[in-house]
N, CA, C and O atoms as CSV, one atom per row, in Angstrom:
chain,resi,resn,atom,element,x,y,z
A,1,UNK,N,N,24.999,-55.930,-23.224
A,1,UNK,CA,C,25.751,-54.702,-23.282
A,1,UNK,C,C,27.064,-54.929,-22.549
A,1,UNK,O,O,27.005,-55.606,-21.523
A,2,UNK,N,N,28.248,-54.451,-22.940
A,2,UNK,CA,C,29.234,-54.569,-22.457
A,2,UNK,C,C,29.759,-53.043,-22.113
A,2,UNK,O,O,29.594,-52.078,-22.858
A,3,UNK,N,N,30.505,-53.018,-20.680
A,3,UNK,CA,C,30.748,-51.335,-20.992
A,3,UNK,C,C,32.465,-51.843,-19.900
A,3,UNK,O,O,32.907,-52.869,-19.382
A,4,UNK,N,N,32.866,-50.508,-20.029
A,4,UNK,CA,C,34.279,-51.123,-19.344
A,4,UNK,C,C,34.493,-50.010,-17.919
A,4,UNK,O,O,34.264,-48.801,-17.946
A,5,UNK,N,N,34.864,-50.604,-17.020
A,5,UNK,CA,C,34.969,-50.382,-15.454
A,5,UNK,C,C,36.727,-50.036,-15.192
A,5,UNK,O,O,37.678,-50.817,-15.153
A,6,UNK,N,N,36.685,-48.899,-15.075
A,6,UNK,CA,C,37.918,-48.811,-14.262
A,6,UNK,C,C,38.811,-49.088,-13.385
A,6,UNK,O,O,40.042,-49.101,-13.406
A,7,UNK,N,N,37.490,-49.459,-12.071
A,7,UNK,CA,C,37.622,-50.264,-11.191
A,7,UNK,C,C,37.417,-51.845,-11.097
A,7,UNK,O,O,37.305,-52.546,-10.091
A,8,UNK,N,N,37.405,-52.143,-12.246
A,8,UNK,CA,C,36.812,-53.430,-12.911
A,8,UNK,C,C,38.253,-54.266,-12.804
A,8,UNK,O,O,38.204,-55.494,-12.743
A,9,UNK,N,N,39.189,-53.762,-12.789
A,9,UNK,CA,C,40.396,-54.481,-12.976
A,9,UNK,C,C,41.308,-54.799,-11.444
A,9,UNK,O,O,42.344,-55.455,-11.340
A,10,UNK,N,N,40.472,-54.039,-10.260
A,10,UNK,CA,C,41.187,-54.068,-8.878
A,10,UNK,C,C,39.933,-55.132,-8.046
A,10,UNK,O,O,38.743,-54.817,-8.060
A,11,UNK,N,N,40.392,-56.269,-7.425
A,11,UNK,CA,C,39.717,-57.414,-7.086
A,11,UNK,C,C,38.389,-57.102,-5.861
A,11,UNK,O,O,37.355,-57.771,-5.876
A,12,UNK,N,N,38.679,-55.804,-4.679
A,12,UNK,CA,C,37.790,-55.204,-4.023
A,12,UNK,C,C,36.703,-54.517,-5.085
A,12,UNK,O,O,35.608,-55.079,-5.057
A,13,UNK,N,N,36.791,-53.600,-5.851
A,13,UNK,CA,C,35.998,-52.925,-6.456
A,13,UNK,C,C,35.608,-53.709,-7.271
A,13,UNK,O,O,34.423,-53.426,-7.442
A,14,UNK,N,N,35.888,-54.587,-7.930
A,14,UNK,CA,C,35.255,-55.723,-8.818
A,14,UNK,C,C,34.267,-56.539,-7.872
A,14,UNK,O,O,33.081,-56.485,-8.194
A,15,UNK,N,N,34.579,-57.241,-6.820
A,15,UNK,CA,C,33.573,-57.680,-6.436
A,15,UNK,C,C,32.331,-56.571,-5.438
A,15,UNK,O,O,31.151,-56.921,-5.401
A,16,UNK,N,N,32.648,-55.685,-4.934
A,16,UNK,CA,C,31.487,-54.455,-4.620
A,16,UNK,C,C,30.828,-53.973,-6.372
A,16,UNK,O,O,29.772,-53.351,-6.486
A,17,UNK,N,N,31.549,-54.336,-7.406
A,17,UNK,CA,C,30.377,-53.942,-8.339
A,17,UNK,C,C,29.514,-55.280,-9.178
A,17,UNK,O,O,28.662,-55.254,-10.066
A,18,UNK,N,N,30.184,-56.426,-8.431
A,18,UNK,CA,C,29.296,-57.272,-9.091
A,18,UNK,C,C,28.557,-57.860,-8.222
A,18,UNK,O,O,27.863,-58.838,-8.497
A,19,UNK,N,N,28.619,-57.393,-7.223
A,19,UNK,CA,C,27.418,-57.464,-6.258
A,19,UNK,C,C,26.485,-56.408,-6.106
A,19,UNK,O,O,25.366,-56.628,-5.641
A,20,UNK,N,N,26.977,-54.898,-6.581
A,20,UNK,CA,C,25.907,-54.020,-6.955
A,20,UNK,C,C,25.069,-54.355,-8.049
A,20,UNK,O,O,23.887,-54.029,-7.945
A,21,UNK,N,N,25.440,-54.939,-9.075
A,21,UNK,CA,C,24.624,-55.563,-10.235
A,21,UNK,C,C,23.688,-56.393,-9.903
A,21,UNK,O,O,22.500,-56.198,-10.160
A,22,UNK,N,N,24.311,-57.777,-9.074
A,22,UNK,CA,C,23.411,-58.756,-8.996
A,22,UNK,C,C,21.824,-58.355,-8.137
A,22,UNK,O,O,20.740,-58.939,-8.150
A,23,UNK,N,N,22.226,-57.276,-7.530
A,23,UNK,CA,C,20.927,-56.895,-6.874
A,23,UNK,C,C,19.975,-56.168,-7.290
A,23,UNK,O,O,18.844,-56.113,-6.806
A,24,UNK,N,N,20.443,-55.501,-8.326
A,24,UNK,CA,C,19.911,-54.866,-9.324
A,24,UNK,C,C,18.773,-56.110,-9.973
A,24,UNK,O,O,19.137,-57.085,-10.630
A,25,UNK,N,N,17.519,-55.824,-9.646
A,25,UNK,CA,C,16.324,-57.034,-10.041
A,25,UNK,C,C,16.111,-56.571,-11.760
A,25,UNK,O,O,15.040,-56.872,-12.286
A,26,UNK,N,N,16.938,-56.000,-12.398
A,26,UNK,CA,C,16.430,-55.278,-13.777
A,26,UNK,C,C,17.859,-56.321,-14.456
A,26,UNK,O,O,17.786,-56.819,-15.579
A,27,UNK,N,N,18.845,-56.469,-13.721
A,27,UNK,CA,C,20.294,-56.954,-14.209
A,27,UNK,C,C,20.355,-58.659,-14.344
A,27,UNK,O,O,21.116,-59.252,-13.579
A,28,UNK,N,N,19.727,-59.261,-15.106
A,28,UNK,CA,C,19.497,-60.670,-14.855
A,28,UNK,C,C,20.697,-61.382,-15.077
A,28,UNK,O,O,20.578,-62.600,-14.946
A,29,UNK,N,N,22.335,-60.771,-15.513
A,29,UNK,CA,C,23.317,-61.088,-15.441
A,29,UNK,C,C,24.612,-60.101,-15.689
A,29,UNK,O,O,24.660,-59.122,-16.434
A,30,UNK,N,N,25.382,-60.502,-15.065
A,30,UNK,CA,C,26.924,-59.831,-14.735
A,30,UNK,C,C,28.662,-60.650,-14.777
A,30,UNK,O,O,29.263,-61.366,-13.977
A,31,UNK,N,N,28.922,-60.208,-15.848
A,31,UNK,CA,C,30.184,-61.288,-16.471
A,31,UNK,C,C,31.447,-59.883,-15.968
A,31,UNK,O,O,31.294,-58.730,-16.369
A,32,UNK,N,N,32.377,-60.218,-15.245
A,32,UNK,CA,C,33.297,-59.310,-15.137
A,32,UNK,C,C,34.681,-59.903,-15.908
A,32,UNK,O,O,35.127,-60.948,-15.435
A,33,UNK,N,N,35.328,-59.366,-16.958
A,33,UNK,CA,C,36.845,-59.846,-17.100
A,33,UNK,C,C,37.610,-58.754,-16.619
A,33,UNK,O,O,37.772,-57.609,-17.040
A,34,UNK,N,N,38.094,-59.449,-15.522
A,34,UNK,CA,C,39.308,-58.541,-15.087
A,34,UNK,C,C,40.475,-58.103,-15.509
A,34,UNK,O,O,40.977,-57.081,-15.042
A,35,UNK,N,N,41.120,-58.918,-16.565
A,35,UNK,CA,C,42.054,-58.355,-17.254
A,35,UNK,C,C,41.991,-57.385,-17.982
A,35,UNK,O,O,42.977,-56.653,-18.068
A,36,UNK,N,N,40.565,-57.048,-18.864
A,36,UNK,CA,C,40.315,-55.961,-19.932
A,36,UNK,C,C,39.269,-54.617,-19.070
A,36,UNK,O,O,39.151,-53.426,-19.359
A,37,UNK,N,N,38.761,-55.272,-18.166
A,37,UNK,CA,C,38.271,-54.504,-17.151
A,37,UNK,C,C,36.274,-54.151,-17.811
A,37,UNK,O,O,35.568,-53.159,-17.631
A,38,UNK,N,N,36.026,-55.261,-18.442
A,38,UNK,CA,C,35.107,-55.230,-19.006
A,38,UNK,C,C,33.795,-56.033,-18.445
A,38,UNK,O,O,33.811,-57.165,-17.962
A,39,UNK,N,N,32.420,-55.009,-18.656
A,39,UNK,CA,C,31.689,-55.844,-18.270
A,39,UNK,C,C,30.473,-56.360,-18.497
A,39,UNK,O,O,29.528,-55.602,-18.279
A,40,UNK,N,N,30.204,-57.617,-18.936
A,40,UNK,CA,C,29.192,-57.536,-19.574
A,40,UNK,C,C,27.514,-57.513,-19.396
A,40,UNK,O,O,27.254,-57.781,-20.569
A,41,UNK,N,N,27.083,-57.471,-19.186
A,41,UNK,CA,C,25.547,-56.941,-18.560
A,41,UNK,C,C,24.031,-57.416,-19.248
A,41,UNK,O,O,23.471,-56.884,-20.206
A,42,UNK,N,N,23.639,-58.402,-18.570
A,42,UNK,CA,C,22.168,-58.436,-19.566
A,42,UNK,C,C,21.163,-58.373,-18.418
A,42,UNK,O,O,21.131,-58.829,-17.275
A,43,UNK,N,N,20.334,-57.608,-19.196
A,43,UNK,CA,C,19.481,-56.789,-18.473
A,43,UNK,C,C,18.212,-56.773,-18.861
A,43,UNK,O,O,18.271,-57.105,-20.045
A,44,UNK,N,N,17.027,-56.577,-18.566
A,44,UNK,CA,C,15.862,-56.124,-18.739
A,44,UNK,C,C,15.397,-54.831,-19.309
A,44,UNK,O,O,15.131,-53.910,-18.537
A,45,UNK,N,N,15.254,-54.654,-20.844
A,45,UNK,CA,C,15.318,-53.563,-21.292
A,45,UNK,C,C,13.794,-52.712,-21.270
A,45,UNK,O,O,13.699,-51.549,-21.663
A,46,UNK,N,N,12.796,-53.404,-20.812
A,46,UNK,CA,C,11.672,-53.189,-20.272
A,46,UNK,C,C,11.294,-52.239,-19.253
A,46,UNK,O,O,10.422,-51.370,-19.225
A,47,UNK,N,N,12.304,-52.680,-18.289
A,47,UNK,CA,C,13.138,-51.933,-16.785
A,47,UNK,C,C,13.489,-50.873,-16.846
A,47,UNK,O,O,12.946,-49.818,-16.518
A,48,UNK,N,N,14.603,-51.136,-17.352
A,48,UNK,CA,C,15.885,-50.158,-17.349
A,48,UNK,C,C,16.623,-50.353,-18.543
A,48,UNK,O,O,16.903,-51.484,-18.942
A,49,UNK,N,N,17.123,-48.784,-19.442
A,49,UNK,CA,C,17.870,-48.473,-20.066
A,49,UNK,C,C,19.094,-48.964,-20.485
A,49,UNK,O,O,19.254,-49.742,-19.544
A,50,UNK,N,N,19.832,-49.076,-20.993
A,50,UNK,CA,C,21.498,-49.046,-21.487
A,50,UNK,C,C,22.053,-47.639,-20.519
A,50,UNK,O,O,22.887,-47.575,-19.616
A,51,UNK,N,N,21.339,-46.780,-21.047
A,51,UNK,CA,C,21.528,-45.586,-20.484
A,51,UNK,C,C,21.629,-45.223,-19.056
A,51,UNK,O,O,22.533,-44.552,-18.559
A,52,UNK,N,N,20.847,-45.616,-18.587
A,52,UNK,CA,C,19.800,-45.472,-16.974
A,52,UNK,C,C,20.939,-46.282,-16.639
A,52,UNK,O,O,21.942,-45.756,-16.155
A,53,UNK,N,N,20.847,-47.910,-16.924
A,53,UNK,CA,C,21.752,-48.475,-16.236
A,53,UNK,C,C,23.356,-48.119,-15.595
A,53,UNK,O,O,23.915,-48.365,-14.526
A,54,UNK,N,N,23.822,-47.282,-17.087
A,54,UNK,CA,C,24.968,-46.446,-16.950
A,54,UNK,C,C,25.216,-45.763,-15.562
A,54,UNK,O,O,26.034,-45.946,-14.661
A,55,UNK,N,N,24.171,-44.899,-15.763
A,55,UNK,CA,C,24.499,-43.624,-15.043
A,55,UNK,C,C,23.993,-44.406,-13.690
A,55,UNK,O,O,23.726,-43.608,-12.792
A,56,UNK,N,N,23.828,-45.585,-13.389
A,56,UNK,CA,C,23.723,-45.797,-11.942
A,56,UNK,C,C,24.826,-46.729,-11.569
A,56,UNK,O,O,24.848,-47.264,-10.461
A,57,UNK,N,N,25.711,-46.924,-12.445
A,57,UNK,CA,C,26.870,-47.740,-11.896
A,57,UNK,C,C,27.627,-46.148,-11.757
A,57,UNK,O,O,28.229,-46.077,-10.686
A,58,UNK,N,N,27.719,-45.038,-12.480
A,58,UNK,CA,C,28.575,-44.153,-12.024
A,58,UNK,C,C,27.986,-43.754,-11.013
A,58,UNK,O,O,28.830,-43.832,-10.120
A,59,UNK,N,N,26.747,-43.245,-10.455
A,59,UNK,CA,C,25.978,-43.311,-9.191
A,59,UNK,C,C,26.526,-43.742,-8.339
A,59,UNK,O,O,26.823,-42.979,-7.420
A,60,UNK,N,N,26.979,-45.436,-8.247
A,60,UNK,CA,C,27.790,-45.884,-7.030
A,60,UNK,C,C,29.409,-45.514,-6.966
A,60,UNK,O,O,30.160,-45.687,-6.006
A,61,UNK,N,N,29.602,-45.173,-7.756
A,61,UNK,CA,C,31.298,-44.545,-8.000
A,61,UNK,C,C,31.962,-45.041,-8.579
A,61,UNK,O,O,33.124,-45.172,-8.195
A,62,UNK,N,N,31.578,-45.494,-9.645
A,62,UNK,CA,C,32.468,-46.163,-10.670
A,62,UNK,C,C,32.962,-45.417,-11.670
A,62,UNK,O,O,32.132,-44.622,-12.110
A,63,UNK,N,N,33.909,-45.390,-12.137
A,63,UNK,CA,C,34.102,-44.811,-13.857
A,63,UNK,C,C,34.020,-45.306,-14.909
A,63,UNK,O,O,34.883,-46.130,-15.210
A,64,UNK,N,N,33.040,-45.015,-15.783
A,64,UNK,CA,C,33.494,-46.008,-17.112
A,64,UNK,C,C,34.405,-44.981,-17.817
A,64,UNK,O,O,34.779,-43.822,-17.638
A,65,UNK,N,N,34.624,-46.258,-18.953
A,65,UNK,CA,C,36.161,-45.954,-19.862
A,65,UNK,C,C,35.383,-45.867,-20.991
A,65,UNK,O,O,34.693,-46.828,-21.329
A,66,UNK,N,N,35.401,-44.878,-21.599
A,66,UNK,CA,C,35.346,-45.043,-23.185
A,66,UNK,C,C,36.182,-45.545,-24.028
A,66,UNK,O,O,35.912,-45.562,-25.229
């Protein structure tokens, strides 16, 4: 799943969210491009949602971009 981060493109908030991911035991990987602010996510769909996952990166204060 790829979803896009607002804060994905500023080098502090990029790395506080790809370290919120990696700890995430459901998130078995986390690709950030900082230029497009995109991110890509593979996950355990067993776990956790597309959905679920969402709403817990906005949880920590992120925005996604539609």
């Amino acid at each position: 799943m790829t979803i896009y981060v607002k804060e994905a493109t500023e080098e502090k908030p990029l790395q506080s969210l790809e370290s919120f991911l990696l700890e995430m035991e459901e998130v078995e990987r986390a690709l950030v491009d900082v230029e497009e602010g995109g991110v890509a996510i593979t996950f355990d769909p067993d776990q956790i949602s597309a959905d679920q996952l969402a709403k817990r990166i906005q949880l920590e204060g992120f925005h996604l971009v539609e």
